[in-house]
Every structure is written in C-alpha cells, then in structure tokens.
N, C-alpha and C positions, 0 to 999 in steps of 0.2 A: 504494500500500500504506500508506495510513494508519488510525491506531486508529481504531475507534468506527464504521467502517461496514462491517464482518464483518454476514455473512449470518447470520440467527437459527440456531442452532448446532443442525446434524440430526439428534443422537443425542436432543434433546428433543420431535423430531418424532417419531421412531422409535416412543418410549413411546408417544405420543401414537395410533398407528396400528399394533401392535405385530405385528396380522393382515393389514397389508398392506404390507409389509416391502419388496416388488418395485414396486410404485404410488410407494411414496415416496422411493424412489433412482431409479427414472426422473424423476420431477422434479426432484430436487437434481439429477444430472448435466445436464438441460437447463440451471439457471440456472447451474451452473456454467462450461458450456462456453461460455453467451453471454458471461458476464463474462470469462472466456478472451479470446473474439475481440476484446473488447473492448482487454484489457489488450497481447496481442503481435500481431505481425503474423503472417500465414498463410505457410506452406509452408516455417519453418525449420526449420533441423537444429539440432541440442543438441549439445554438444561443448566439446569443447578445441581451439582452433587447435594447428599443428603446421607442422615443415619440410616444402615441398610438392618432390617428385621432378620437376624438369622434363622427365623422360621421358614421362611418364603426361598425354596430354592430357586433358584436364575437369577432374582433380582438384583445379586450383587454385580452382576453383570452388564443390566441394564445402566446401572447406576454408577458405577466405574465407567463405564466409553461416553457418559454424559460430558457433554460441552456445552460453556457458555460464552463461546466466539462462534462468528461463521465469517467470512471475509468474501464479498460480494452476492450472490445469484444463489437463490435456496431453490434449492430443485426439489423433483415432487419426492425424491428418494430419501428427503431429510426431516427426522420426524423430530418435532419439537414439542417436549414436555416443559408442560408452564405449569407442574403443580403436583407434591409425588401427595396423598393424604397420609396424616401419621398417627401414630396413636398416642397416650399418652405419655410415655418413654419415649417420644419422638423419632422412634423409628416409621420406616413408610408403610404402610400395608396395602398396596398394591402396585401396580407398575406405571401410576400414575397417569394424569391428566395430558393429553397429547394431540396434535393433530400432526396433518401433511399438506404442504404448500400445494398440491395435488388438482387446482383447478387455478388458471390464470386469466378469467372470464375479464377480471376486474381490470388486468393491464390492458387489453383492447379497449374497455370504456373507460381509462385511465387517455389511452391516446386519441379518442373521438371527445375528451371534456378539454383537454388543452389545444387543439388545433387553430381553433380559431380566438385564443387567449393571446395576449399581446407580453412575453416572457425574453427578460434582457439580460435578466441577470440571477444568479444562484437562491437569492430571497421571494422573490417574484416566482422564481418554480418553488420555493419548497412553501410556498403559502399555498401555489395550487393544490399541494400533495395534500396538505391540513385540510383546506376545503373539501377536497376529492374525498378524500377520508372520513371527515366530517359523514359529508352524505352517503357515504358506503355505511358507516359502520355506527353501534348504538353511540346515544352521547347521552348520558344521563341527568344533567347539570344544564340548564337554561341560562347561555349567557346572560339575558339581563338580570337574572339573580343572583348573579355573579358580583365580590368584589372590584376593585381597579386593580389587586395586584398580580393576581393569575388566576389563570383557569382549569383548576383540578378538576381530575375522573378520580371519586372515591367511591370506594364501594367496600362490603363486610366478603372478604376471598374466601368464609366461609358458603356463603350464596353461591360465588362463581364454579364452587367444585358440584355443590348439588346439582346446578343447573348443565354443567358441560359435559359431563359422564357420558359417553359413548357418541359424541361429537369428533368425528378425525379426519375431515378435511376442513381446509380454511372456508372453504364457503359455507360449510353448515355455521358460520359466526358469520359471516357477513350476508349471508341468505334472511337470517330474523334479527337481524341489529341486536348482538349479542357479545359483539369483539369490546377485550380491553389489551392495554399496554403491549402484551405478546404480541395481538396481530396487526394492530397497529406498524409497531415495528415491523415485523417481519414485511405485511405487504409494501411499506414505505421502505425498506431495504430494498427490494426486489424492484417498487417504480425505480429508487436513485439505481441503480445498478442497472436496468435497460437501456435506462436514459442516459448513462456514461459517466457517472461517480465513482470512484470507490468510496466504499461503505460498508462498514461490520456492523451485524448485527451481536448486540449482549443483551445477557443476561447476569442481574446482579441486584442490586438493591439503587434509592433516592429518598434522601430524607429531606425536605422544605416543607417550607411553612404550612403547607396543606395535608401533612401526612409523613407518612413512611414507611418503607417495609420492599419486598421482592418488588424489581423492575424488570421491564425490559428496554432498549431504548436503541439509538444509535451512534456511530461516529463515520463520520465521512468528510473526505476531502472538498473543499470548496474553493471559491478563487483566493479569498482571504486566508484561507489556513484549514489545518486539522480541528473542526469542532464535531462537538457534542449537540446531536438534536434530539430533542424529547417531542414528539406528536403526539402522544395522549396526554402530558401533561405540558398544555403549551402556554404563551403566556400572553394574556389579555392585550387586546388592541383596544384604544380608545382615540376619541376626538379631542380636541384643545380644549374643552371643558371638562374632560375625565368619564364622561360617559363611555361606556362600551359599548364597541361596535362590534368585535368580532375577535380574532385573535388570530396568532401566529406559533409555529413552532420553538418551543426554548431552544435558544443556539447560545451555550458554553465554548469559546475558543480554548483551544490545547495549545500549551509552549511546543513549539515544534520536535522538540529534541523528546516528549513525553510519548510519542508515538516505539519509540525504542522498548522500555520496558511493557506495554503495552503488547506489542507483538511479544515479548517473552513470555506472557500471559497462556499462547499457544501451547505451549512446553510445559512450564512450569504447574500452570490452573493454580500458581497461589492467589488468592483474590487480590486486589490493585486497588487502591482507596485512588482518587482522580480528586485533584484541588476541587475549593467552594470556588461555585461560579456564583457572580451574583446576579440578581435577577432584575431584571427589568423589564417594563411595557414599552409598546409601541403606540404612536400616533398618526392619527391619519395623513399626515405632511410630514412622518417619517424621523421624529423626534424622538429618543431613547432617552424615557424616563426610569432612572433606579429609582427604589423602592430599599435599597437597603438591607433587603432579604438576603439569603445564600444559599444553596442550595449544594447537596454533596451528594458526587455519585460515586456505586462500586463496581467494578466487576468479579461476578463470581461469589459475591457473599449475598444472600439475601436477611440477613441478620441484624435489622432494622425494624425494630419492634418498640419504639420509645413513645409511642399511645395505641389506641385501641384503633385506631382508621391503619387504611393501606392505600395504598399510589400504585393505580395499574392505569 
C-alpha cells in the first residue's frame, strides 16, 4: 500500500462511458480482484481473535486463521465474522456471526448513482460513498435529532446477534436495511478499491464521544495522505448557523511513516492503538469546525467496553 501506484481512479472512467455503466465495473472488479489475490492470501476469515471454548472441536481453528486486515478487493471467497457469541467465561460458543461479500449488485448501482454527479476530488467521492450508503443501508438515528458534533450508529450488539443469525451474504443486510459498521466498511472498501484507492479494510475497536467498543472501519490512501475513514460513524455537516444538514465521513490523517508498523500488523496481529484524531464538523462553504472531541482507534482489539453503548 504505497502512494502513487492507485489505479486511475473509476468514477473518471465512468464519465468517460456514462452508457455503459455495467461494461465498466465488470472490468474494475476484474482488476480489482486480481490485485486482491495478489495483495492477501486465499481462503481467510476476517475477524477479531477471541477466547476459544475447548468444548467445541474445530473452532480453535476457525479462530486462529481469523484476520483483522484485508488490503484492497474482498472477494466472494472471504468470509467475514463481525461477532463470535460467548458465554459467561467468555469463551465463544459457536462459530460465530458471519457473512460473504458474495453479491456485488450494489457496485453497479454504486456506478449508475455517480455518473452523472459532478466529482473532483477524493472528498466529493467519499461523500458520494456516505450518501450511496446512507440509502443502501439501515441508519437508525435521524439527523435532525442529531447533535452539531457527530453523527453516531449506536445500537445494544446484543440485538444485532439475535437479529443476524443465519444471515451470510452481504445482501441479506442491505436487502432489509439491516447493515452496521462491518458492512458499511467492507462494501465502502470494495466501492474505494474498484474505483482505484488503496484501502484496508479492519477490524478493531473506537472509542468517542458517542460510545465505544468493537469496530470496523477503514484506511486508505488519498491525495493528501494515508487517512482513517469511519462511514458509519461519520461526522455531522452543518450550515453557518450550526444547523445540520447532512454529514460526511470521519477522515483521521496518519503520519506517513505510521503506515510501517501498521503493515506489520499483517505478521505480527499484535493489536496497534493508532493516535487520537480529533474531530471535527463540516460546513456547507467547506469550513472545518473542531469541536475538541478525540476520538481513538484500534486495530485488532475490540476491548472497549468503558459504558454500556457500542459504535458499529
């Protein structure tokens, strides 16, 4: 994942062929997926390791090839668990909560919603993606009931296990508006990746002002640098009077040189604490208001339990 060798960025293709919208995400997802096999190896799970039940033969197995990187294009052969159930010993008892990227319905009406959108620059696509996403996927929280300083997805993660139980492709979550944080990610990993980003998708914890506990989120290269983009927990956009209007994805910039140990993450899975970003809103004329909040992300730890809410 280094600057300067991103794929020519697709939504300039798009214009370019505006009537053949399905020709030209079949070929982004091929060069995608090959630079995929390229970058991970085939047949992982996506995950957070966890305490393994030594009742449960296999599961230790499960649970050990768990990863919580992917480094571009999640193919339908990548099964991603967002959630093992445990008992009260905290071990798992069963093989957990999971789906397969297994239907890509969504990136063709991902490339028929931007075609005729006017997009210049890195901020202006990843607003589309939030919007895009937005309308794909549930949103529980009504911006105008919203504070001015962000815009959290909280929800009780006990609900989200009862309710996803034998749910394992991604469109059974975005068929009944049902996604949080996981697919969020995962499907905004896979738009930047078509579209010519690099971008890892984790898994890990975020602790701010709205919550905390297990994430998922991303990191991708942009023209400014290596940042951190959070699309289910994004942060509020307002007008010059502080009303909200809508909002945007959280984007944390990374010191350049943090991308190093980050990649060693690959190897190692010792979990990676990532600096407090601090937060801020947007304005309608493009004004970056702090709020003085901070926000800290992990990779690989989900062990962010410091109130009774959680951030997906």
């Amino acid at each position: 994942m280094e600057k300067g060798e991103t794929m020519v960025k697709g939504y300039s293709i798009i214009k370019q062929y505006p009537d053949d919208v399905e020709g030209v995400i079949d070929y982004l997802i091929e060069k995608a997926a090959e630079l995929s096999k390229k970058l991970n190896n085939n047949n992982l799970v996506l995950g957070v390791d966890c305490s393994i039940n030594p009742e449960f033969d296999g599961l230790e197995e499960v649970v050990h090839n768990t990863k919580a990187m992917w480094a571009g294009f999640l193919r339908d052969d990548v099964k991603i668990v967002y959630k093992f159930i445990k008992d009260d010993n905290g071990y798992t008892v069963n093989e957990g909560c999971y789906y397969y990227m297994d239907d890509n319905k969504y990136l063709y009406d991902f490339g028929e919603y931007i075609k005729d959108k006017k997009i210049e620059n890195d901020y202006e696509f990843l607003d589309c993606i939030i919007k895009f996403l937005d309308s794909y996927l549930y949103n529980e929280l009504d911006i105008a009931k919203n504070d001015t300083d962000v815009y959290p997805i909280i929800y009780d993660s006990r609900n989200r296990v009862i309710d996803s139980i034998g749910r394992h492709s991604i469109s059974d979550f975005y068929s009944d508006n049902s996604a949080q944080c996981s697919e969020y990610s995962a499907m905004a990993s896979n738009i930047l990746s078509v579209f010519g980003y690099d971008v890892l998708y984790l898994g890990g914890s975020v602790n701010c002002k709205s919550g905390s506990g297990g994430h998922a989120y991303n990191i991708a290269i942009l023209d400014d640098g290596y940042a951190i983009i959070d699309f289910s927990v994004p942060v509020s956009k307002s007008d010059i009077t502080g009303n909200i209007i809508g909002c945007s994805p959280f984007i944390g910039f990374l010191e350049e040189d943090s991308m190093g140990y980050i990649s060693s993450f690959a190897i190692s899975h010792e979990p990676i604490d990532l600096t407090d970003y601090e937060i801020v809103r947007l304005t309608d004329n493009d004004l970056f208001i702090s709020n003085g909040d901070k926000r800290h992300y992990v990779i690989g730890n989900v062990n962010y339990y410091d109130n009774k809410k959680y951030v997906k």
